[in-house]
BAVO-338983 format. One line per field, with one value per atom (N, C-alpha, C, O, CB): x negated, y negated, z; residue in three letters; atom name. Coordinates in nm, 4 decimals. Glycine has a CB too. Layout:
% BAVO-338983
xx	[X; ...]
yy	[Y; ...]
zz	[Z; ...]
resn	[ala; ...]
name	[CA; ...]
END
This chain:
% BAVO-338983
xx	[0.7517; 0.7773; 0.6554; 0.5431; 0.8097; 0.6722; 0.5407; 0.5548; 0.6613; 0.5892; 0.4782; 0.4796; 0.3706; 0.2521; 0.4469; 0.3917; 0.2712; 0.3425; 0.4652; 0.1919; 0.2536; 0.3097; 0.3536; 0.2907; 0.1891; 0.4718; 0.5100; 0.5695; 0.5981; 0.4143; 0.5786; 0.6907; 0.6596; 0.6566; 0.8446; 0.6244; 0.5777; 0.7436; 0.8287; 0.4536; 0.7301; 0.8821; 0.8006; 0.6923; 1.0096; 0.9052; 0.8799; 0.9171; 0.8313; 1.0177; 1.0377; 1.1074; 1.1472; 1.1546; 1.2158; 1.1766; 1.2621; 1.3061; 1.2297; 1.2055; 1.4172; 1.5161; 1.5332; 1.5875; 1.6985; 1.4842; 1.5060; 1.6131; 1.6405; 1.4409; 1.6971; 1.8111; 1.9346; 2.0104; 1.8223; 1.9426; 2.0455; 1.9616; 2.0207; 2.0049; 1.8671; 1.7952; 1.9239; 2.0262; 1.6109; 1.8582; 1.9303; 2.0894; 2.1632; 1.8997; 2.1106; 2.2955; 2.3011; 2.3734; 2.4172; 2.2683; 2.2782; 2.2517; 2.3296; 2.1512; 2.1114; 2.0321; 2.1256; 2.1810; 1.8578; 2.1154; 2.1064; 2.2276; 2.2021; 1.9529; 2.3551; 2.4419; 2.5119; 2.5857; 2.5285; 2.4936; 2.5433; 2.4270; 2.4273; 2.6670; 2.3160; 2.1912; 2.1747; 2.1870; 2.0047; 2.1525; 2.1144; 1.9877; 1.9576; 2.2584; 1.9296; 1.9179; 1.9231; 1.8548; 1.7995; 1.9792; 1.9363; 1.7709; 1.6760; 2.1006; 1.7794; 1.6758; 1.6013; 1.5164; 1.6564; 1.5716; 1.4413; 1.4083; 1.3144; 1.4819; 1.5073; 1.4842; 1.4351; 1.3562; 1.6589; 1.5060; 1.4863; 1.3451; 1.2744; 1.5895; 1.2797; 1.1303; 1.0269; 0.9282; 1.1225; 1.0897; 0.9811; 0.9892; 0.9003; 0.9945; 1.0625; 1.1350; 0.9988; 0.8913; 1.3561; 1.0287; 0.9104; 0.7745; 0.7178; 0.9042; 0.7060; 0.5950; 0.5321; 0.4135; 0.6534; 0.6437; 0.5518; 0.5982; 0.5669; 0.5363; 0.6892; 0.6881; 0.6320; 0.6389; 0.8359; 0.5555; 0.5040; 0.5700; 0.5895; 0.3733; 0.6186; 0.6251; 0.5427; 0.4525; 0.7219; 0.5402; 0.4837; 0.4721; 0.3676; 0.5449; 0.6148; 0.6224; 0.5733; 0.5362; 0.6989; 0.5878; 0.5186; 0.3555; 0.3155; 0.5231; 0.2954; 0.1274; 0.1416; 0.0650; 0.0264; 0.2320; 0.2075; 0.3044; 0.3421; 0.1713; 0.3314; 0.4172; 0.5191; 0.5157; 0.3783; 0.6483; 0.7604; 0.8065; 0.8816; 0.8123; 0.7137; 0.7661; 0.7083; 0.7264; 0.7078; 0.6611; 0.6037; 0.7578; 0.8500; 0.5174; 0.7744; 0.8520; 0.8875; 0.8322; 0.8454; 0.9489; 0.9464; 0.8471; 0.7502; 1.0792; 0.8772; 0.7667; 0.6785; 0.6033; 0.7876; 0.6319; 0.5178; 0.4042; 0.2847; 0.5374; 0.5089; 0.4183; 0.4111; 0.2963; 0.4944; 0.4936; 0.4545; 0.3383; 0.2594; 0.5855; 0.3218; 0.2824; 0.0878; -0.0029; 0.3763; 0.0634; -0.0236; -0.0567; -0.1463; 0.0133; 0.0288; -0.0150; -0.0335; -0.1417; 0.1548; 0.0259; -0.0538; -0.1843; -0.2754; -0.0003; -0.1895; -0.3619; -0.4426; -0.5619; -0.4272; -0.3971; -0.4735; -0.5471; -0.6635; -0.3559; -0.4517; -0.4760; -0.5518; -0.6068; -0.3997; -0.5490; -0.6010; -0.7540; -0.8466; -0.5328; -0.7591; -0.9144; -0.9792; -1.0749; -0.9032; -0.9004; -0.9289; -0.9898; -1.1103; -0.7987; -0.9069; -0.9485; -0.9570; -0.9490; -0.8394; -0.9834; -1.0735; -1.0523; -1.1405; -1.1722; -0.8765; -0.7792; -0.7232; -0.7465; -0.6718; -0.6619; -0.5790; -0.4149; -0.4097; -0.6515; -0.3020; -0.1643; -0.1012; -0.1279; -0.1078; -0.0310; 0.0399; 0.1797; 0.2177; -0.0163; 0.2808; 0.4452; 0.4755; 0.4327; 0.6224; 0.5605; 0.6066; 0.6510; 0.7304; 0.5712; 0.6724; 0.6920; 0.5780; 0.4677; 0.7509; 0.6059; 0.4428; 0.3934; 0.4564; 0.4960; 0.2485; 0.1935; 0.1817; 0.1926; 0.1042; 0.1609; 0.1865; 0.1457; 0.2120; 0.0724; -0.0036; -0.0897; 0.0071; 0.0376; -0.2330; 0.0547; 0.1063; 0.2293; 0.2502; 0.1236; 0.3246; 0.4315; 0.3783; 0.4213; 0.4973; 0.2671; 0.2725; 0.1604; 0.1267; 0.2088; 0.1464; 0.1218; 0.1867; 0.1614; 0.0772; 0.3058; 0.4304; 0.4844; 0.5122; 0.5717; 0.4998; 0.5746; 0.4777; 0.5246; 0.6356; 0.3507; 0.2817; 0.3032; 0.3386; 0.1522; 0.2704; 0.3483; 0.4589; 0.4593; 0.3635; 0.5930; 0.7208; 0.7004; 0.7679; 0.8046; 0.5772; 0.6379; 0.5431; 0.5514; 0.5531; 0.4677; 0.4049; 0.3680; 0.3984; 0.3271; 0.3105; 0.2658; 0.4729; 0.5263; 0.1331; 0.5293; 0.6574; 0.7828; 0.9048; 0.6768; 0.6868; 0.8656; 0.9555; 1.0602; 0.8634; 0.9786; 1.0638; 1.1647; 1.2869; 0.9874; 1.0675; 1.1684; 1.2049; 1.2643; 1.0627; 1.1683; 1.1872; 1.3524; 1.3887; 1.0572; 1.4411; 1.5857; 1.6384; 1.7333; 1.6541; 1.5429; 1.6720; 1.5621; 1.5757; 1.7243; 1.4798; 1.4322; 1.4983; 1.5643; 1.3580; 1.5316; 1.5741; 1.5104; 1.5972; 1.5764; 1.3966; 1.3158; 1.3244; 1.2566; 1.1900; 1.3873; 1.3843; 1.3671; 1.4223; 1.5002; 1.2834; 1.2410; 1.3060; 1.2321; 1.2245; 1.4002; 1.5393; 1.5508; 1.6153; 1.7010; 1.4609; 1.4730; 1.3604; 1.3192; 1.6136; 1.3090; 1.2030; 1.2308; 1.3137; 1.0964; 1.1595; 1.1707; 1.0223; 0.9148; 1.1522; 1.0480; 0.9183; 0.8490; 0.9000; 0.9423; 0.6788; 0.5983; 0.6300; 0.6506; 0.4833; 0.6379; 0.6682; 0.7834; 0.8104; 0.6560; 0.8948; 1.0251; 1.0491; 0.9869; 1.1029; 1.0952; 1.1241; 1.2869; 1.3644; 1.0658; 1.3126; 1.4655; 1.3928; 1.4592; 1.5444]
yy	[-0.8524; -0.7216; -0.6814; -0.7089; -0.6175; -0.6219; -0.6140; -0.4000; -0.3391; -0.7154; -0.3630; -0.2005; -0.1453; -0.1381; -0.1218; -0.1275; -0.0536; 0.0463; 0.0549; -0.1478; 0.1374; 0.2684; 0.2213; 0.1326; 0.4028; 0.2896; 0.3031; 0.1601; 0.0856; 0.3498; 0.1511; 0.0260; -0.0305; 0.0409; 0.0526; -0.1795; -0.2495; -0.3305; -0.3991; -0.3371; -0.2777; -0.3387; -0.4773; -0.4817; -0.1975; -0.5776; -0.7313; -0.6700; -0.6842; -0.8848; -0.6124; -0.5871; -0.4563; -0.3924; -0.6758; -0.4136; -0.2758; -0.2572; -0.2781; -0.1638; -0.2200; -0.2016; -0.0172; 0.0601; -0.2977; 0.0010; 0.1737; 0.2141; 0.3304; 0.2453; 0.1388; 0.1320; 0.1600; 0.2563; -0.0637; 0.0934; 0.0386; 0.1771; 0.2821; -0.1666; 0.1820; 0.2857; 0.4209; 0.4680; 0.2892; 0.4381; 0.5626; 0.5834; 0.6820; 0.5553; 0.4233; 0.4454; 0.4760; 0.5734; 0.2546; 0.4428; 0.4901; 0.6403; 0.7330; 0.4098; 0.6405; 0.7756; 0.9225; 1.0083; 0.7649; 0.9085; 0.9879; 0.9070; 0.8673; 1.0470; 0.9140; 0.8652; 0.9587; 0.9024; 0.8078; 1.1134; 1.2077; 1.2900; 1.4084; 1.2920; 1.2048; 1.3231; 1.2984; 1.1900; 1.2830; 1.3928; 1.3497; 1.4476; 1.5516; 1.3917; 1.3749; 1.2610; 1.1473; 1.1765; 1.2610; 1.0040; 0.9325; 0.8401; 0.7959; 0.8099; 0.8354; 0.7574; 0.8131; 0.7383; 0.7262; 0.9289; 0.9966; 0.9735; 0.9919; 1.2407; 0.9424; 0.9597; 0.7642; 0.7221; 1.0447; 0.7139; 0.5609; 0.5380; 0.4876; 0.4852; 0.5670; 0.6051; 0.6156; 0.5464; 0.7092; 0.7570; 0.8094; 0.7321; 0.7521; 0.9788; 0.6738; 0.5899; 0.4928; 0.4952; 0.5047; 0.3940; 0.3212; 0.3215; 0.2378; 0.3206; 0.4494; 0.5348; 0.5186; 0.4998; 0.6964; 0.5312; 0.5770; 0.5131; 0.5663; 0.7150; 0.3778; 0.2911; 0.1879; 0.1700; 0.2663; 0.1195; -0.0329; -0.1162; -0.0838; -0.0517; -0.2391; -0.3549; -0.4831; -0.4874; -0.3946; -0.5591; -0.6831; -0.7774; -0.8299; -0.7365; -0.8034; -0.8754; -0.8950; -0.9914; -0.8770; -0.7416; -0.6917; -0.7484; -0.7961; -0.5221; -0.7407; -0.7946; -0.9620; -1.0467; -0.6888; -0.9886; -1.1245; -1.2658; -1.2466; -1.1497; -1.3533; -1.4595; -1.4534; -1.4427; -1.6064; -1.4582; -1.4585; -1.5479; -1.5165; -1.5054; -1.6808; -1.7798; -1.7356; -1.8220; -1.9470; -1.6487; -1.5540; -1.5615; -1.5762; -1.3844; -1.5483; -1.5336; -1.4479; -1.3491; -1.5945; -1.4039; -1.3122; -1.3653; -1.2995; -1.2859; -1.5050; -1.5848; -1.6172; -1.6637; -1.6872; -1.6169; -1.6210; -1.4760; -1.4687; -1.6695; -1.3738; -1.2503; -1.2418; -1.2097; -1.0940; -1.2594; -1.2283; -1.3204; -1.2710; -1.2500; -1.4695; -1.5023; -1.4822; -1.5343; -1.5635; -1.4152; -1.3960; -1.2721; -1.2841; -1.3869; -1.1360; -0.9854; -1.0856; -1.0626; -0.8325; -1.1809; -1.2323; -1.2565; -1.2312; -1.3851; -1.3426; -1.4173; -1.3149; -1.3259; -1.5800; -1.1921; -1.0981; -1.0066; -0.9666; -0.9959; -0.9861; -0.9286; -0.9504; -0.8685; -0.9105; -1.1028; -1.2005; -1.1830; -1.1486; -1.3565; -1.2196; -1.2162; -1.0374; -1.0110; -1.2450; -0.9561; -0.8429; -0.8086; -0.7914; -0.7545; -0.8025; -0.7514; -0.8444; -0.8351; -0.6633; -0.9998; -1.0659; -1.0979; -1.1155; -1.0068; -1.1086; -1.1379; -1.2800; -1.3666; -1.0503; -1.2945; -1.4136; -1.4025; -1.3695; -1.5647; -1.4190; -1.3713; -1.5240; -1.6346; -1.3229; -1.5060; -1.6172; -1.5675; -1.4566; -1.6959; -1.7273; -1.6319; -1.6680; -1.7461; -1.7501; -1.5706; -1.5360; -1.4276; -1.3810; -1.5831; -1.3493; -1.2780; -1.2035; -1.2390; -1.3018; -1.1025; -0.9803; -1.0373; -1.0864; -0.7005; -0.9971; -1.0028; -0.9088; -0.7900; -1.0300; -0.9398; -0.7967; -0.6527; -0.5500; -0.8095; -0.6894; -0.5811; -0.5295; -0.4102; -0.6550; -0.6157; -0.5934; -0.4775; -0.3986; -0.6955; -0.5296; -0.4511; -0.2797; -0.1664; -0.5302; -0.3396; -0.2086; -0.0668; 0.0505; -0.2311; -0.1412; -0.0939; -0.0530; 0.0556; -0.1322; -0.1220; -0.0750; 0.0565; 0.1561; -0.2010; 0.0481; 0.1632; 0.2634; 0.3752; 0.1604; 0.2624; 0.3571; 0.4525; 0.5700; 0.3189; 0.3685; 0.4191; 0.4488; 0.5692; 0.3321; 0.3929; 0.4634; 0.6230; 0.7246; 0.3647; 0.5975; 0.7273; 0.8775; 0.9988; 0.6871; 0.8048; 0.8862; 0.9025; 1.0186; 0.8815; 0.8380; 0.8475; 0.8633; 0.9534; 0.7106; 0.7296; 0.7242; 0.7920; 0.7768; 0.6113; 0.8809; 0.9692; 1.0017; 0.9756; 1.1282; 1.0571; 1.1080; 0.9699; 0.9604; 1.1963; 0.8840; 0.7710; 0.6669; 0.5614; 0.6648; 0.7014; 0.5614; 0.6046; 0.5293; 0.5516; 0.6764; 0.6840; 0.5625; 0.4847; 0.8515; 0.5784; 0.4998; 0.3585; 0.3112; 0.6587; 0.3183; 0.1871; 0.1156; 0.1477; 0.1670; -0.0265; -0.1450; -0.1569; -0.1466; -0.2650; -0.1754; -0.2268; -0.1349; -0.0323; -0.2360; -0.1626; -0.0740; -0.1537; -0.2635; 0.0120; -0.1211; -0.1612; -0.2866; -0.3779; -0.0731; -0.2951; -0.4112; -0.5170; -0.6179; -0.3507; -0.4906; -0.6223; -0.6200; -0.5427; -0.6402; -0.7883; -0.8060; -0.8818; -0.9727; -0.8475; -0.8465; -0.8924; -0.9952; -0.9569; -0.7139; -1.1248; -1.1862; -1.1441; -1.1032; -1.3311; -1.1747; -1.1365; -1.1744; -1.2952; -1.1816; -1.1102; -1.1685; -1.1342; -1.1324; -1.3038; -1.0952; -1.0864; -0.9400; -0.8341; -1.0865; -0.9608; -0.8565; -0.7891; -0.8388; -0.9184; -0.6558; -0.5875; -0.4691; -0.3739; -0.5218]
zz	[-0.0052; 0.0506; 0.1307; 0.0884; -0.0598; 0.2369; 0.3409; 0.3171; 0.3279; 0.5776; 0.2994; 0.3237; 0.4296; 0.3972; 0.1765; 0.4885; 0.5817; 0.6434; 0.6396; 0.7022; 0.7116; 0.7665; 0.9154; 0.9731; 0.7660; 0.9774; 1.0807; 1.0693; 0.9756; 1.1822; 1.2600; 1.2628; 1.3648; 1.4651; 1.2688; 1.3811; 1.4568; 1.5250; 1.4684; 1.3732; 1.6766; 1.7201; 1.8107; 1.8691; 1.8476; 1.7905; 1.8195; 2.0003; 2.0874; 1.7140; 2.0273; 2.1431; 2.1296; 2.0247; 2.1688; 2.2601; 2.2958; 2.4023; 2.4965; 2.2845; 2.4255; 2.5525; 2.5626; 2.4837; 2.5148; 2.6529; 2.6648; 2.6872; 2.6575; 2.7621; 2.7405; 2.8552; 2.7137; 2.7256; 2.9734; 2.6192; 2.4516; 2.4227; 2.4483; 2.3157; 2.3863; 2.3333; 2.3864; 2.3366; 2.4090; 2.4909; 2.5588; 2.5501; 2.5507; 2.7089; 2.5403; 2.5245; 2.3506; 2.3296; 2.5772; 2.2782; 2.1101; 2.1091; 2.0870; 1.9991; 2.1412; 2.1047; 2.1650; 2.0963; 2.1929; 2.3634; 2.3946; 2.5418; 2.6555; 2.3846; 2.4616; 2.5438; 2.6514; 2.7323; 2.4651; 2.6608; 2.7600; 2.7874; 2.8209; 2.7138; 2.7670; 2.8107; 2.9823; 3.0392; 2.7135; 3.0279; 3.1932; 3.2045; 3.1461; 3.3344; 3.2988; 3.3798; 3.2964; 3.1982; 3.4597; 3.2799; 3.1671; 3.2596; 3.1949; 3.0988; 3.3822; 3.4308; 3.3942; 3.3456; 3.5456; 3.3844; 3.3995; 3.1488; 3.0714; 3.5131; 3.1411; 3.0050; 2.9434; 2.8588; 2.9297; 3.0148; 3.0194; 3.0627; 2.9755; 3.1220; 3.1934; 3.2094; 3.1192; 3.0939; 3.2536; 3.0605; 2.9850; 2.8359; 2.7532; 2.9762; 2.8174; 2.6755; 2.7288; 2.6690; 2.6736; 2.8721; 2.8983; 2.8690; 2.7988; 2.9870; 2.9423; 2.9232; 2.7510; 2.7235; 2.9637; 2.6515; 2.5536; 2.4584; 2.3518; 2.5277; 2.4409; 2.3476; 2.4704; 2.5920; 2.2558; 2.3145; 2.3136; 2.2391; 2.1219; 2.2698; 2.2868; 2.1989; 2.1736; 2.2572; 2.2230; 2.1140; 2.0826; 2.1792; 2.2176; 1.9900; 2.2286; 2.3085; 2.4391; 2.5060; 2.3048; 2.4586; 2.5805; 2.5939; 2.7002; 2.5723; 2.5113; 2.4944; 2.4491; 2.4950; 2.3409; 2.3696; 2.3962; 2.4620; 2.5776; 2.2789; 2.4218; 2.5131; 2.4552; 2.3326; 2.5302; 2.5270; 2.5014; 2.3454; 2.2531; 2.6296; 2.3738; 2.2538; 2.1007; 2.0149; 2.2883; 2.0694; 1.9618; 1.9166; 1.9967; 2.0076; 1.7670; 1.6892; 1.6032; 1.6516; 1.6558; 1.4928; 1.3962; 1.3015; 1.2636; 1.3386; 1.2580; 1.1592; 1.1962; 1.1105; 1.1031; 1.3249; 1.3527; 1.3318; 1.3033; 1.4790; 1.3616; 1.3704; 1.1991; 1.1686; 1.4675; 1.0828; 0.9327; 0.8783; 0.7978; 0.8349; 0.9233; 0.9090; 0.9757; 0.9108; 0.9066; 1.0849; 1.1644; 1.0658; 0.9824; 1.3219; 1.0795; 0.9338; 0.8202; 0.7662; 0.8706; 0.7670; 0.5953; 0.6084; 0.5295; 0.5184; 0.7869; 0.7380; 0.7798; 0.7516; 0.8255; 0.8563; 0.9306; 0.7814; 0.7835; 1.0538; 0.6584; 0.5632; 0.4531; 0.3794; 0.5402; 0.4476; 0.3597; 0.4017; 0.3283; 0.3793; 0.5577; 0.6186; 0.5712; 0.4984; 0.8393; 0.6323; 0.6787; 0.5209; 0.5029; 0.7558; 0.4296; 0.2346; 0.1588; 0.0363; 0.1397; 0.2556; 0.1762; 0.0439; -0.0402; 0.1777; 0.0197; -0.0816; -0.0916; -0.0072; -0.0627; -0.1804; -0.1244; -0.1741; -0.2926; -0.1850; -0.1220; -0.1133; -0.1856; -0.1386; 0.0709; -0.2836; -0.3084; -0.3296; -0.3673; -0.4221; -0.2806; -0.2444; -0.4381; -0.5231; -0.0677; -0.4300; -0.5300; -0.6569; -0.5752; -0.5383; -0.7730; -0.8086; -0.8122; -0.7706; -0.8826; -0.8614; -0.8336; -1.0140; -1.1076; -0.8096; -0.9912; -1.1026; -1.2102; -1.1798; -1.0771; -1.3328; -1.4445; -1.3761; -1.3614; -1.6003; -1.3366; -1.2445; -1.1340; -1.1314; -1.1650; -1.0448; -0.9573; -0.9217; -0.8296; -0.9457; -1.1008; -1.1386; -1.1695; -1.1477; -1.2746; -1.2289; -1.2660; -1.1395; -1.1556; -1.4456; -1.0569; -0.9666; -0.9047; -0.8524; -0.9251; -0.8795; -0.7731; -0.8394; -0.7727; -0.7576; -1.0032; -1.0413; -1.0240; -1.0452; -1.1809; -0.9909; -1.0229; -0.9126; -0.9220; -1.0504; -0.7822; -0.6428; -0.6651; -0.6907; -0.5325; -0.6725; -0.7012; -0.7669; -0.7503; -0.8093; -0.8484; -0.9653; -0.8752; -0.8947; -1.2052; -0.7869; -0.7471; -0.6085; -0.5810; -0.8109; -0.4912; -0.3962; -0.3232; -0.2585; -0.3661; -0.3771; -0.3362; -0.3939; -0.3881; -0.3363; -0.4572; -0.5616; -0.4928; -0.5523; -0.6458; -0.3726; -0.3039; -0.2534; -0.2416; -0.1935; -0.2337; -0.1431; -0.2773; -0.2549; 0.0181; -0.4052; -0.5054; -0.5375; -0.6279; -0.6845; -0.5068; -0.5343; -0.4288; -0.4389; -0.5021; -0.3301; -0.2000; -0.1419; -0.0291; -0.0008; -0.2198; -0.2413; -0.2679; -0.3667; -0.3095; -0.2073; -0.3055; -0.3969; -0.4836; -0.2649; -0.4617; -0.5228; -0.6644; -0.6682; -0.4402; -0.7524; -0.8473; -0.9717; -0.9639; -0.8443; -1.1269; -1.2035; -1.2601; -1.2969; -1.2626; -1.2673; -1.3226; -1.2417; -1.2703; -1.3198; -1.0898; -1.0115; -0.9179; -0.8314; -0.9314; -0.9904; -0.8978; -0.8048; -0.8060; -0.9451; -0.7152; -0.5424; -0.5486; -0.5949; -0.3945; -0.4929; -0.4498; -0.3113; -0.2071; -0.4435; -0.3551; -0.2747; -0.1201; -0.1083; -0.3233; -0.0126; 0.1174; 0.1380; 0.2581; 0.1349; 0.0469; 0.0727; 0.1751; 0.1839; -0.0779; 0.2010; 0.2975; 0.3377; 0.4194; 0.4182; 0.2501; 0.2426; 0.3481; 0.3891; 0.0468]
resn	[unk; unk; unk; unk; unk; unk; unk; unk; unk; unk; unk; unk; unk; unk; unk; unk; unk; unk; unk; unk; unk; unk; unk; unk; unk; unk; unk; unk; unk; unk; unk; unk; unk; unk; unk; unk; unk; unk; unk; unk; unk; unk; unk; unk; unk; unk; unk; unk; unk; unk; unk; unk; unk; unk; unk; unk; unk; unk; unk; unk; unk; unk; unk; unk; unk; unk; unk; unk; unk; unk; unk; unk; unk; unk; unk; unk; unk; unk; unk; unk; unk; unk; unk; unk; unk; unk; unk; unk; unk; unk; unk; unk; unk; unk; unk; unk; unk; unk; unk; unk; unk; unk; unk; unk; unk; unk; unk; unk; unk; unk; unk; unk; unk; unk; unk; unk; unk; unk; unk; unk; unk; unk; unk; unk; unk; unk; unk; unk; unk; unk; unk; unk; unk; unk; unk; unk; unk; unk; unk; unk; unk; unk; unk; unk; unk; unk; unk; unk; unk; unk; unk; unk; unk; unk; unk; unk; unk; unk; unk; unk; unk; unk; unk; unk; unk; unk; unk; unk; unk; unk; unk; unk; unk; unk; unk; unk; unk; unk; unk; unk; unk; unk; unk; unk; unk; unk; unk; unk; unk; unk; unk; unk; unk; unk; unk; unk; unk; unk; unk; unk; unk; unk; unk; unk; unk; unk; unk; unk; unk; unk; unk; unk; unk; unk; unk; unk; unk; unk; unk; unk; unk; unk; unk; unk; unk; unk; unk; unk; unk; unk; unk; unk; unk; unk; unk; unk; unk; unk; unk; unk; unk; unk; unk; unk; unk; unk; unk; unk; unk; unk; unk; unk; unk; unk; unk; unk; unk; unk; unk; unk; unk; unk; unk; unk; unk; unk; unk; unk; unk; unk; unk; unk; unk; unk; unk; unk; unk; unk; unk; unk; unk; unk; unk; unk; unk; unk; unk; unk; unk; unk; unk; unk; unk; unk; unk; unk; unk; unk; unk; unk; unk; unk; unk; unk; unk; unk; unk; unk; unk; unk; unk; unk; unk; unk; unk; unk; unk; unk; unk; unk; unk; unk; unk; unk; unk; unk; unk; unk; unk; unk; unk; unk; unk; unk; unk; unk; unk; unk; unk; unk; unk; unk; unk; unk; unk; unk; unk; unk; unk; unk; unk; unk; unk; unk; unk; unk; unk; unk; unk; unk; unk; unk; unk; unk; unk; unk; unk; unk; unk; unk; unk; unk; unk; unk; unk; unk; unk; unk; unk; unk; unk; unk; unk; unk; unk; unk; unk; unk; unk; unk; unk; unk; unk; unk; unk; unk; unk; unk; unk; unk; unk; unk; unk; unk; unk; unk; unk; unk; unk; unk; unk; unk; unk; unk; unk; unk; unk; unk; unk; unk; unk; unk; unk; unk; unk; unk; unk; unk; unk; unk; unk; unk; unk; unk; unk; unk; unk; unk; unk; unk; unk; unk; unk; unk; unk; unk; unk; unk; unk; unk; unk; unk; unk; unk; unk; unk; unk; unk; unk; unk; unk; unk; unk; unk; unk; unk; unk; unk; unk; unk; unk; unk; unk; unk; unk; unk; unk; unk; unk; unk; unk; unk; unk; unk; unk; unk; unk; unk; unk; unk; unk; unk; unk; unk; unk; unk; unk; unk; unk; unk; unk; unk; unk; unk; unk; unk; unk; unk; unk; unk; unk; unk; unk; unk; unk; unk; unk; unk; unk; unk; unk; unk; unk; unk; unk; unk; unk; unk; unk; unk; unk; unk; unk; unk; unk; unk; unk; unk; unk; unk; unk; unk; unk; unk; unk; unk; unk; unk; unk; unk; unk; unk; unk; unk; unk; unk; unk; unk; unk; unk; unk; unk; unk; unk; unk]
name	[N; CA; C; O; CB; N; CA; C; O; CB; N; CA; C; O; CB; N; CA; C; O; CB; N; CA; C; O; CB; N; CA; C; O; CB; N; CA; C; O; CB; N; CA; C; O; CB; N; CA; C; O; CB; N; CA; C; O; CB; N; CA; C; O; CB; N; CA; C; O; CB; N; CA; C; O; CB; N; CA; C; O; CB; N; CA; C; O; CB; N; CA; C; O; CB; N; CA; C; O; CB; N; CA; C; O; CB; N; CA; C; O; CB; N; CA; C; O; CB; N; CA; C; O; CB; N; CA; C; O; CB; N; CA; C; O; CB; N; CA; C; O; CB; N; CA; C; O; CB; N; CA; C; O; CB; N; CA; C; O; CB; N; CA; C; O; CB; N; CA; C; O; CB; N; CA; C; O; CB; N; CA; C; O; CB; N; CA; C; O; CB; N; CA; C; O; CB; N; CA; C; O; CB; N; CA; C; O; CB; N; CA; C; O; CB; N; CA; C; O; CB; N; CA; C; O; CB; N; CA; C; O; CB; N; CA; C; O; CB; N; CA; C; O; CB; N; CA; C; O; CB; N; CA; C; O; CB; N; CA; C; O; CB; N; CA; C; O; CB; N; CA; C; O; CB; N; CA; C; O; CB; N; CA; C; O; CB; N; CA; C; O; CB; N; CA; C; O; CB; N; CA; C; O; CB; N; CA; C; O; CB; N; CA; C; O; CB; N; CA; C; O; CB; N; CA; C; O; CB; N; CA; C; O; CB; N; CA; C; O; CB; N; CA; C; O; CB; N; CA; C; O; CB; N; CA; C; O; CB; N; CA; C; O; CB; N; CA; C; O; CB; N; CA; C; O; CB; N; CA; C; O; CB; N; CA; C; O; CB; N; CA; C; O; CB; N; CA; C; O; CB; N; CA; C; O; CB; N; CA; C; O; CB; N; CA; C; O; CB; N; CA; C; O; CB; N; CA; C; O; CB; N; CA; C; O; CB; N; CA; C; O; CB; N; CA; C; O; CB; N; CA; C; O; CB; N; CA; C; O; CB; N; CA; C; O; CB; N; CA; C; O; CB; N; CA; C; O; CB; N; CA; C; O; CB; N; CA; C; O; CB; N; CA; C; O; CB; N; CA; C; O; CB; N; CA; C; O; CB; N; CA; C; O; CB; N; CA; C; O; CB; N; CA; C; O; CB; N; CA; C; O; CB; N; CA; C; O; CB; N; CA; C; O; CB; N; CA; C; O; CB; N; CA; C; O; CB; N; CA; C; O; CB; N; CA; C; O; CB; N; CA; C; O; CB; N; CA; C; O; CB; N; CA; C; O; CB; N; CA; C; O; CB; N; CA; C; O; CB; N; CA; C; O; CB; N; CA; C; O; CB; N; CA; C; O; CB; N; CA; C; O; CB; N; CA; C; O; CB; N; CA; C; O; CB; N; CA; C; O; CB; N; CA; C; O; CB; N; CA; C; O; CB; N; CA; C; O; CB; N; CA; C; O; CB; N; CA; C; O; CB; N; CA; C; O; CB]
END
């Protein structure tokens, strides 16, 4: 399971954007533009042949280096468990109803719902 704040997009189309979001807004150019203007994607900064597994794999070693940890795949550790609930019960109370991740089922490390 990867948690970090906000949301790192691989791609983005302003154009799909604008038809979901804001399908009878007009001007839509002028809204497609500014959609341009102020999202970034991934892709955009790097080469097309970048992957999804390439980018999880690049955040593991970026994290490993960065806190100087080391990540092994698999179930969370006793510590680990009881860390997660600690967040659930607290930093995450509001969002631990509509988590997958709930006490009765563990999710392995890396997994990603």
């Amino acid at each position: 399971m990867f948690l970090q704040q906000g949301s790192l997009l691989l791609s983005f189309d302003p154009e799909k954007t604008c038809d979901v979001t804001l399908p009878h807004w007009e001007p839509r150019a002028r809204q497609v533009q500014a959609l341009r203007e102020k999202v970034t994607y991934l892709y955009e900064h790097l080469p097309r042949s970048v992957t999804r597994e390439d980018v999880c794999i690049s955040f593991i070693e970026a994290f490993q280096t960065g806190w100087q940890v080391s990540l092994a795949e698999g179930l969370l550790t006793a510590g680990g468990e009881k860390l997660k609930d600690h967040l659930l019960a607290t930093k995450y109370k509001d969002l631990a109803a509509i988590l997958p991740c709930r006490n009765d089922e563990r999710h392995k490390v890396g997994e990603v719902f």
